[in-house]
C-alpha positions in Angstrom: 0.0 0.0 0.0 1.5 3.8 -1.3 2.3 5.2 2.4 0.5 8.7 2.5 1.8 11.7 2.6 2.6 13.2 6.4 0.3 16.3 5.7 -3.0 13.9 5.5 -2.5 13.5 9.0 -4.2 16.6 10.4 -4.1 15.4 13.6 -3.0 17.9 17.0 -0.2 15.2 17.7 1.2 15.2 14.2 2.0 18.7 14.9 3.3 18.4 18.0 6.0 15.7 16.3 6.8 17.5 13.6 5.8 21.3 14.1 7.1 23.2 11.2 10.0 20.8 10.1 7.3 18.4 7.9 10.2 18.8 5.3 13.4 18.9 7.2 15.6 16.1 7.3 18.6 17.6 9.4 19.8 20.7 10.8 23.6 20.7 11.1 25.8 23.3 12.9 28.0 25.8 10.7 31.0 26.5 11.1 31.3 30.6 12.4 33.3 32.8 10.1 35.2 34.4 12.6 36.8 30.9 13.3 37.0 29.8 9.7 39.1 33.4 9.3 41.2 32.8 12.5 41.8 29.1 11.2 42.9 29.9 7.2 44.1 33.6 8.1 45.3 35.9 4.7 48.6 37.2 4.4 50.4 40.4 3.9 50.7 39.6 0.4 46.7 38.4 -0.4 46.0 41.7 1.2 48.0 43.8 -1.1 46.8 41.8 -4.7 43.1 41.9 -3.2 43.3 46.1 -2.1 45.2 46.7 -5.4 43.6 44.6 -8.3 39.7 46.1 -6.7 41.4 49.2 -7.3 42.1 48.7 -10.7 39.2 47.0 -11.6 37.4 50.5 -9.6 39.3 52.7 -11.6 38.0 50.9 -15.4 34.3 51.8 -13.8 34.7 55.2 -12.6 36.3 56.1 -15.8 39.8 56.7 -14.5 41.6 53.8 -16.4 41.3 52.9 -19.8 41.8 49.0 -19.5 40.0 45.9 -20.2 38.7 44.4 -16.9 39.5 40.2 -17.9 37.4 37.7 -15.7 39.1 34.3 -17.4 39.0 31.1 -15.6 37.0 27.7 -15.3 33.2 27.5 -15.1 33.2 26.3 -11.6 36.4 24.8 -9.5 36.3 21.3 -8.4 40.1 20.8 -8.1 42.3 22.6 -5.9 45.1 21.3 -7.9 43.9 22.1 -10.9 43.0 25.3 -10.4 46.7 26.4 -8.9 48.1 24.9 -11.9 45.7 27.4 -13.6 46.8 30.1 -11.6 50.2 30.0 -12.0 49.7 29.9 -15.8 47.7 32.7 -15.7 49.6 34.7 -13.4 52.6 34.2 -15.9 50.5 35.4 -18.7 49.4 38.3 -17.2 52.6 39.8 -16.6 52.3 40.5 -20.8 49.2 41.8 -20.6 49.6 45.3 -19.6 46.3 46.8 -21.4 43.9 44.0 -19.4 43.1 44.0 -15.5 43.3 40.2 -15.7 41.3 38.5 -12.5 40.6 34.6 -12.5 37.3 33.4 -12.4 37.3 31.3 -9.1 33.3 30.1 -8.8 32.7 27.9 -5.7 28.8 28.2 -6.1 26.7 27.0 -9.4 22.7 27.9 -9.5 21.5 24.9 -11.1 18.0 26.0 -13.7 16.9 22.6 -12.1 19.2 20.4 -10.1 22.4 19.1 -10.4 25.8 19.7 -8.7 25.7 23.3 -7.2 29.7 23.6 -6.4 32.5 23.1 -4.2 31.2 24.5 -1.4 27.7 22.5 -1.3 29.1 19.2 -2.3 33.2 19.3 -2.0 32.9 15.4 -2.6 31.0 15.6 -5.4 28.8 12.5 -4.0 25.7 14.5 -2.2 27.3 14.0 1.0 26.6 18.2 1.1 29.9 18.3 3.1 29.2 22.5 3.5 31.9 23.1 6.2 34.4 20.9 4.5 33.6 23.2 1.6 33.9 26.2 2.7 37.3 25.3 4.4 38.5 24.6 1.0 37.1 27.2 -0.5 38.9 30.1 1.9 42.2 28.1 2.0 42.5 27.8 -2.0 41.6 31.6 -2.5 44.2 32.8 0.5 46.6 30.6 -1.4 46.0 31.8 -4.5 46.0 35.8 -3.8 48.9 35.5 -2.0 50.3 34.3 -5.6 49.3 37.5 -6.3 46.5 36.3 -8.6 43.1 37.9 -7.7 40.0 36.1 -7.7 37.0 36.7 -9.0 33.7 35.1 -7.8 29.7 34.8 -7.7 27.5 35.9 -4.9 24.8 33.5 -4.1 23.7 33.9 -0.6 24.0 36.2 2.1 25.9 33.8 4.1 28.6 32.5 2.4 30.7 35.8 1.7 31.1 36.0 5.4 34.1 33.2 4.9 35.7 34.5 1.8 34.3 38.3 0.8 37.7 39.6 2.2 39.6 37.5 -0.5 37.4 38.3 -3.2 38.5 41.5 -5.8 35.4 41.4 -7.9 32.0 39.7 -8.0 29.0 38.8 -10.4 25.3 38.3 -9.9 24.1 35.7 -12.3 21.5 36.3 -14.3 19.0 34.0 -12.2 19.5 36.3 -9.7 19.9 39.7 -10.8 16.0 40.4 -10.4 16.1 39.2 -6.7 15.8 42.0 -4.0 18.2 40.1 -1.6 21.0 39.4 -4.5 20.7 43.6 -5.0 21.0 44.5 -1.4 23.7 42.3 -1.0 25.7 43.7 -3.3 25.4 47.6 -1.5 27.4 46.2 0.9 30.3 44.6 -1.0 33.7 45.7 -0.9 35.1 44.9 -4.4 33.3 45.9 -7.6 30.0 44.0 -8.7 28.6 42.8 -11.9 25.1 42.1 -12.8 24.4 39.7 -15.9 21.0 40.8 -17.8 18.5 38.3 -17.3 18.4 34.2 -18.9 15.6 35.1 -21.4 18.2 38.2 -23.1 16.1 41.1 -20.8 18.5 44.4 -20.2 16.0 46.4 -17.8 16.5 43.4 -14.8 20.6 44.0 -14.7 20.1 48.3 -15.0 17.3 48.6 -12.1 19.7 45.8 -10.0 22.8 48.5 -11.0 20.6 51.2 -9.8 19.1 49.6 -6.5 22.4 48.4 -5.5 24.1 52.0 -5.5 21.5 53.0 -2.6 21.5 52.4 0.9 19.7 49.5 2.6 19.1 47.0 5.8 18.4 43.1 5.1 18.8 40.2 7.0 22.3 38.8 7.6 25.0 37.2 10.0 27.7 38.6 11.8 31.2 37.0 11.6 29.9 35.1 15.1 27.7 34.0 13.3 24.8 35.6 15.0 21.3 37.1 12.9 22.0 40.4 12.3 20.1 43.3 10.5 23.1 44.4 8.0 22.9 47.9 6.9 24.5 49.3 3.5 26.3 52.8 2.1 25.8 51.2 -1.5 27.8 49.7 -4.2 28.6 52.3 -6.9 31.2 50.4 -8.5 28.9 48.0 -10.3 27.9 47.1 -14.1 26.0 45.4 -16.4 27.1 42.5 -18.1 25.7 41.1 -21.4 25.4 37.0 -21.0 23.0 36.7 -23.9 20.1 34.6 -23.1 16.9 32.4 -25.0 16.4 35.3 -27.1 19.7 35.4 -28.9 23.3 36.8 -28.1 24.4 40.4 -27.8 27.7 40.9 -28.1 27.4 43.2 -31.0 27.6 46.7 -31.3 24.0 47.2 -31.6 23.4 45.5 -28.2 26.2 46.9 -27.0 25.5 50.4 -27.8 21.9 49.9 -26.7 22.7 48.7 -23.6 25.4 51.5 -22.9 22.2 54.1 -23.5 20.1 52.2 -21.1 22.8 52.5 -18.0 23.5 56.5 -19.6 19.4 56.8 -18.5 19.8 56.0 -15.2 22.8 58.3 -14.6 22.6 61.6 -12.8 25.3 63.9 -11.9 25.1 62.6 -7.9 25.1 58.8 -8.9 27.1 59.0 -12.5 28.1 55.0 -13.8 30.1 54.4 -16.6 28.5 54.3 -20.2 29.7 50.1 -20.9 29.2 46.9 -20.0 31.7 43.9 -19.6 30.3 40.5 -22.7 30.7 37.3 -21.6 31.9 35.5 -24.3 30.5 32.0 -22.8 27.1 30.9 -21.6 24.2 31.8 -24.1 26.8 34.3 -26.1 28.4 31.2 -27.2 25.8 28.8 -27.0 27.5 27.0 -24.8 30.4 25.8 -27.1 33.9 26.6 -26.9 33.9 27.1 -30.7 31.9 30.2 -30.5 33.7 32.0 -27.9 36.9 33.2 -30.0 34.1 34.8 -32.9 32.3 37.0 -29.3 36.3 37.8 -28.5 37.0 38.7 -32.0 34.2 40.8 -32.1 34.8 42.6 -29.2 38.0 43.6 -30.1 37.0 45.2 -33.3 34.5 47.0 -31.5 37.5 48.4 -29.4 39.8 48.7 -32.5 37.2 50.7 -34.1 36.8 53.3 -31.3 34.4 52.2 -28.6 34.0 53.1 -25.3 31.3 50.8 -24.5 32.8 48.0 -23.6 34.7 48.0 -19.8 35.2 44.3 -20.1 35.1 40.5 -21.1 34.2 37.3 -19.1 35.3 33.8 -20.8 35.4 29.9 -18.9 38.5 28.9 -19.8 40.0 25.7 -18.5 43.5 23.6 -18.6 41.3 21.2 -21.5 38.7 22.2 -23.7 35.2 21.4 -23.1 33.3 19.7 -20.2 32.4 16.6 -19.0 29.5 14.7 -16.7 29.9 15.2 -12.7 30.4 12.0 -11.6 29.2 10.6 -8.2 32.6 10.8 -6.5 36.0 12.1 -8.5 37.0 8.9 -9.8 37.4 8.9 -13.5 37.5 12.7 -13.7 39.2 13.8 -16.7 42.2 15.8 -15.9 41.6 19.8 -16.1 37.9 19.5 -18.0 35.2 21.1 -16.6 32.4 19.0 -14.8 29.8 22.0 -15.7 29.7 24.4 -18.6 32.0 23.5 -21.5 35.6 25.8 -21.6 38.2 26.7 -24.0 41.2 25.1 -23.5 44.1 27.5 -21.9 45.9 27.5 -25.6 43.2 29.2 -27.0 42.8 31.4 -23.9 46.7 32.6 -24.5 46.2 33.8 -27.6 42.3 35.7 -27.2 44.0 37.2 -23.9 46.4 38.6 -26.6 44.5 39.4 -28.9 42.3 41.7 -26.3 45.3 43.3 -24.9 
């Protein structure tokens, strides 16, 4: 016989077992930030790549610099290994790149459109063990490491929570595109430290990432924790260092200089002479710009840089998943039989095409 469902009961005593956990399965302590940060401390030398590279990547946005801000690195980390070997190329490269602010993408947290594996963080293992602490251990240790490489990390925002552990490691975040409508995602980002980046929405829409731009550069007071760990109502200056950036989405890509340009008029709308944003947006040269495949990503880059060639001001700078392999593979249940530097989420371009589009751009 199909057992029923525990809200047919509707009995006084069902409620007094259950009360309002019907759906919980486990509640498990965290781990407090202030004793994750006394545990994997940063050093002199992630302090000074962090407080310099949000300084350059600031200076692109308030129109003081006239570089390319570069966010180039896998879709999502799942190897510590990996992603130091990564690094370390990329922090070689950079050192030819004088024209680019170049900042590794270093995601810990995936929204999934439906399910699937949601990071390092949530599921270090990659087996739904959900191993959160472990996570976030990782997580802060791999990001003090690498800053203090002086490589600076770039990262999304997904929760209120999470940027307690790692915020002050982080030079410049995003707010994906499922996200970039939500209230809490917007207030978050008033309080942020480093620059922010708001993706237009997944169906293509501009007006979602521009009102999130807006709303973020004022004040506010949401619900949040305090490095004890404690609820806490968290109150905001506001964020003005913060853009738009073009993803693409169901309706099409636009990387061009028609979406472009029409997008640089929608963020000149909202600017006023007390709260002034820079006229350009940063492309993503991945996700629905590319289509998803790797093959498409050099044409967005190519054309990028001929909108710059040709004079444009409209374009602050690129984002591009780039990995040690080209393309992607299926996450497992566990790491064994991981393919070596292949991503286990979008598809990337390998880092021998990323050499040579990071040249081109600079």
């Amino acid at each position: 016989m199909e057992s029923q469902s525990i809200l047919s009961d509707t009995s006084y005593q069902t409620y007094e077992e259950y009360g309002d956990n019907l759906r919980i399965d486990a509640i498990e302590p965290l781990v407090q930030p202030a004793l994750l940060k006394a545990e994997i401390p940063i050093s002199d030398a992630s302090k000074r790549t962090v407080a310099k590279s949000r300084a350059q990547v600031a200076s692109v946005l308030r129109g003081d610099s006239d570089k390319l801000i570069v966010i180039v690195g896998p879709c999502s980390i799942h190897d510590v290994d990996e992603a130091k070997e990564y690094a370390a190329l990329l922090r070689e490269e950079a050192k030819n790149l004088p024209n680019l602010v170049v900042l590794m993408r270093a995601y810990f947290e995936k929204p999934r459109t439906t399910v699937g594996w949601k990071g390092l963080i949530n599921d270090p293992d990659i087996n739904g063990s959900y191993q959160i602490n472990k996570g976030l251990r990782i997580a802060r240790t791999l990001l003090a490491d690498l800053t203090a490489s002086g490589v600076p990390v770039a990262c999304e925002l997904l929760d209120t929570i999470s940027p307690q552990f790692l915020a002050d490691v982080i030079s410049w975040g995003a707010i994906g595109a499922r996200t970039t409508e939500s209230q809490l995602h917007r207030e978050l980002a008033s309080g942020a430290s480093f620059p922010i980046g708001f993706k237009n929405g997944t169906d293509g829409s501009l007006g979602v990432a521009v009102d999130a731009m807006l709303s973020a550069a004022h004040p506010h007071a949401f619900l949040g924790v305090t490095e004890s760990g404690l609820a806490a109502i968290v109150r905001t200056a506001g964020n003005r260092d913060v853009h738009v950036i073009l993803r693409g989405g169901s309706r099409g890509t636009n990387y061009d200089a028609d979406s472009v340009n029409s997008a640089v008029d929608q963020v000149r709308k909202i600017s006023k002479p007390e709260l002034d944003f820079l006229p350009a947006v940063m492309v993503d040269a991945s996700h629905a710009n590319s289509q998803k495949t790797t093959a498409t990503s050099p044409k967005v880059i190519a054309s990028v840089c001929a909108q710059l060639a040709s004079g444009s001001n409209g374009i602050c700078g690129i984002m591009l998943e780039s990995n040690l392999e080209e393309g992607a593979q299926k996450a497992p249940n566990g790491r064994e039989g991981l393919k070596r530097g292949v991503s286990i989420t979008d598809a990337c371009v390998s880092w021998e095409v990323t050499k040579g589009l990071l040249r081109d751009l600079n």
